[in-house]
C-alpha positions in Angstrom: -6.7 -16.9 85.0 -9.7 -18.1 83.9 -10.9 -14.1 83.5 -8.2 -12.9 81.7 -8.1 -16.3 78.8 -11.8 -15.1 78.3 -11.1 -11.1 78.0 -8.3 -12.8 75.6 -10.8 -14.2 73.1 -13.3 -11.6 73.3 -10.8 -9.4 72.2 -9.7 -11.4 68.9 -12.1 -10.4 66.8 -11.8 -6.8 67.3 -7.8 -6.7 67.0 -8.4 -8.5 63.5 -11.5 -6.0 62.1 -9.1 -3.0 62.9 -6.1 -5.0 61.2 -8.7 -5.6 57.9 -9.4 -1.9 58.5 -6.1 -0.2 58.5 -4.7 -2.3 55.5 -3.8 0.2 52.7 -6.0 -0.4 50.0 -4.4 -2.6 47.0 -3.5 -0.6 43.2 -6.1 -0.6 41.1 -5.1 -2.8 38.2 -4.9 -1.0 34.5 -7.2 -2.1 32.0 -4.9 -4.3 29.4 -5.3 -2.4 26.3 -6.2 -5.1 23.5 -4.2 -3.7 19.9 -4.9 -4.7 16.6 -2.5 -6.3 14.2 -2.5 -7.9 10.4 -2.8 -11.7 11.0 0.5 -13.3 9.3 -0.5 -16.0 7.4 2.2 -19.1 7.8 1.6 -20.4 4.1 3.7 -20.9 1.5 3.1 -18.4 -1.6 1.1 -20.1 -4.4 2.3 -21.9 -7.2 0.8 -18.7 -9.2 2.6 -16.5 -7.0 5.8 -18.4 -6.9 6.0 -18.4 -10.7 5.3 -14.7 -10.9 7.7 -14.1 -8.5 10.2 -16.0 -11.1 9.4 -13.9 -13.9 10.5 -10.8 -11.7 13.8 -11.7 -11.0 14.3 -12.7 -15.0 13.4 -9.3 -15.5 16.2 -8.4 -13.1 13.8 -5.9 -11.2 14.1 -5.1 -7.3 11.9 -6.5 -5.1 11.2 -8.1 -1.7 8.3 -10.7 -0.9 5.8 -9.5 1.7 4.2 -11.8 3.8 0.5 -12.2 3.2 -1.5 -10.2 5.4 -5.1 -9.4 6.6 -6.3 -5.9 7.8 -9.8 -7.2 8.5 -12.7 -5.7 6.7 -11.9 -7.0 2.6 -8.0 -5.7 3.5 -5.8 -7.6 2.4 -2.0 -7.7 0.7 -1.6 -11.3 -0.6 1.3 -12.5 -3.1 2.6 -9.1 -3.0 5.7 -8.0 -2.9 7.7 -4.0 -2.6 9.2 -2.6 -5.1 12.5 -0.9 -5.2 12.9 -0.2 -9.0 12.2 -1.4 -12.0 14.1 -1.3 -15.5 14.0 0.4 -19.0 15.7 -1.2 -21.8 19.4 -0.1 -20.5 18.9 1.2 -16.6 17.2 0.5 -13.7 13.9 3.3 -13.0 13.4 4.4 -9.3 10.1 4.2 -8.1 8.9 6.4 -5.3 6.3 6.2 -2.8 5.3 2.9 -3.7 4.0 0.3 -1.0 3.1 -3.3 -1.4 1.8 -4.6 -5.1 0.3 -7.7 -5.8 2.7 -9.6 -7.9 0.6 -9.5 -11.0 0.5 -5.6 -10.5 4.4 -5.3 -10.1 4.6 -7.3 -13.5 2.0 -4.9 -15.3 3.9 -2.1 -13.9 7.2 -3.2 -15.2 5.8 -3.6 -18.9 4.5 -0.6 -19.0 7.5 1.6 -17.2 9.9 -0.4 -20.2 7.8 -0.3 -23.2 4.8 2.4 -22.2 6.3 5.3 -20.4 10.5 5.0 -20.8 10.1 4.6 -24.8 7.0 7.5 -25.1 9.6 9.7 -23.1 12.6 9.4 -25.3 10.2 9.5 -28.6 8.2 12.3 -27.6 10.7 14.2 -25.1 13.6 13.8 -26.2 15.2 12.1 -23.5 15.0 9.0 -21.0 12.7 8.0 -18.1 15.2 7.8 -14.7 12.2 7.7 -12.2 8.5 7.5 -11.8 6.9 8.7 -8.7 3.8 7.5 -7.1 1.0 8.3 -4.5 1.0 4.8 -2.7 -0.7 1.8 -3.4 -2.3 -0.1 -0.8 -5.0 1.4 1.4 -7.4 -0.2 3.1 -10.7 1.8 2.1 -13.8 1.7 -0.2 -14.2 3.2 -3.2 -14.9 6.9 -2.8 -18.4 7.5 -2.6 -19.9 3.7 -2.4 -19.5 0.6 0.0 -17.4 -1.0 -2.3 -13.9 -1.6 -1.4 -11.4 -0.2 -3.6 -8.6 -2.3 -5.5 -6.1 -0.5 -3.2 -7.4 -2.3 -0.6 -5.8 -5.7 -2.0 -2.6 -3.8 -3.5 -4.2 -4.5 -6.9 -3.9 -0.5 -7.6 -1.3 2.1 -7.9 -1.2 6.2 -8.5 1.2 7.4 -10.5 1.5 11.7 -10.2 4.3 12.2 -12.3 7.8 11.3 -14.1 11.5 12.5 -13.7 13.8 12.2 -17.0 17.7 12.0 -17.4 17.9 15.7 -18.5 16.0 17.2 -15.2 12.8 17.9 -16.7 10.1 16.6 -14.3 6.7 16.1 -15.7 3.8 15.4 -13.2 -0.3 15.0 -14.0 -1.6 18.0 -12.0 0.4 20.5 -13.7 1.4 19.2 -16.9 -2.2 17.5 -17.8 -3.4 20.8 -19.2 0.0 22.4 -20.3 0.6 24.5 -22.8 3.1 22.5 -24.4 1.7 19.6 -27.0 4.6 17.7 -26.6 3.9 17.5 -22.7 0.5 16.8 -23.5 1.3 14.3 -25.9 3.5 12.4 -23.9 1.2 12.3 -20.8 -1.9 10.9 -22.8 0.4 8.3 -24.5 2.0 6.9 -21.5 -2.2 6.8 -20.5 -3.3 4.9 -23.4 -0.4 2.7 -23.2 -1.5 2.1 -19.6 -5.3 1.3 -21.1 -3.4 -1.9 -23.0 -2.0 -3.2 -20.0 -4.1 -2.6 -16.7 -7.8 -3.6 -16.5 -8.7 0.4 -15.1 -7.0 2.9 -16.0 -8.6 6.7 -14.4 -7.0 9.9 -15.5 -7.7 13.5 -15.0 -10.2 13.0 -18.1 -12.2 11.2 -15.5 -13.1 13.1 -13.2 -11.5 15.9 -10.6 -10.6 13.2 -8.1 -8.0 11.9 -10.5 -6.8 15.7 -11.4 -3.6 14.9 -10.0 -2.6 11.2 -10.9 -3.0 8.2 -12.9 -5.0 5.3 -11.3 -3.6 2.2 -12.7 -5.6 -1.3 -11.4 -5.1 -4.9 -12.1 -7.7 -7.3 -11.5 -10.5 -9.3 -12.5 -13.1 -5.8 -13.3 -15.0 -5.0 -16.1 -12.0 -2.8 -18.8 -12.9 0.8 -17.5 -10.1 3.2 -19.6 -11.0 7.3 -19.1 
């Protein structure tokens, strides 16, 4: 008895190294994959942006309040809001393309769509403005060339590349800058220097060939740049 309790025991071990042995090996775990998002400020908007804000609505335009947001590196879109049109003297003005504008921007816009581009149109055209279409506004990037970041980056800047009217005639920067019509020509360089009154930069295809195709309009506290 004695025998067999002791061939028992030295056994043990043995029976449990082959058990640790034979095991199927566990899954390898997956690397959690970290993503990046805007951090959602819980604030209330300022009183500045709350009273801008105000003035929009008494200008019965379309818009919705974005939440302020930083991107990280200078990106940011704070007391901004989107745009869904804005308004002549008798109609509302589609806007296409746009994204989110700071508030002061959507306000500067809407001046200058009533009194700069809508009224040049029907002066100089012959008819009214029904829809201005843009290349975007916010992007988070530096200005090209340098390691400054550009006013896109804060939604402080929008590029407009053309205009629709009520009688089908659509006018854009990259064709019609140059055209051979002076009425086309006219009207384009009008709605610019109107633009020069209102934003802080204004960049046209006078500028240079990165602005061949659209109007850089900017809002914000830079030196007056107007080309």
């Amino acid at each position: 008895m004695a025998r067999w309790t002791f061939l028992a025991w030295a056994m043990l071990p043995v029976t449990t190294l082959a058990g640790c042995v034979d095991a199927p090996p566990s899954a390898p775990r997956r690397p959690v994959r970290m993503v990046s998002r805007p951090v959602v400020q819980p604030i209330p908007p300022s009183a500045q942006t709350r009273a801008c804000m105000i003035g929009l609505r008494r200008e019965n335009i379309g818009y919705a309040p974005v939440p302020d947001q930083y991107y990280g590196a200078g990106c940011s879109t704070l007391g901004s809001v989107r745009l869904s049109y804005l308004r002549s003297d008798r109609s509302e003005l589609a806007l296409a393309n746009a994204g989110p504008v700071t508030c002061q921007l959507a306000t500067t816009l809407q001046g200058w769509a009533r009194f700069g581009v809508d009224r040049a149109a029907q002066a100089i055209l012959g008819s009214p403005l029904v829809k201005i279409e843009t290349m975007g506004s916010y992007n988070c990037r530096n200005v090209a060339g340098t390691a400054r970041k550009s006013a896109h980056a804060t939604a402080n800047a929008i590029d407009v590349s053309g205009f629709l009217l009520a009688d089908g005639r659509r006018v854009t920067v990259l064709r019609d800058w140059r055209d051979a019509d002076p009425q086309t020509r006219a009207f384009l360089r009008t709605v610019r220097d109107s633009a020069c009154k209102r934003f802080g930069t204004v960049l046209s295809p006078d500028y240079n060939a990165a602005h061949r195709d659209h109007l850089h309009l900017e809002v914000g506290p830079a030196r007056p740049l107007c080309a």
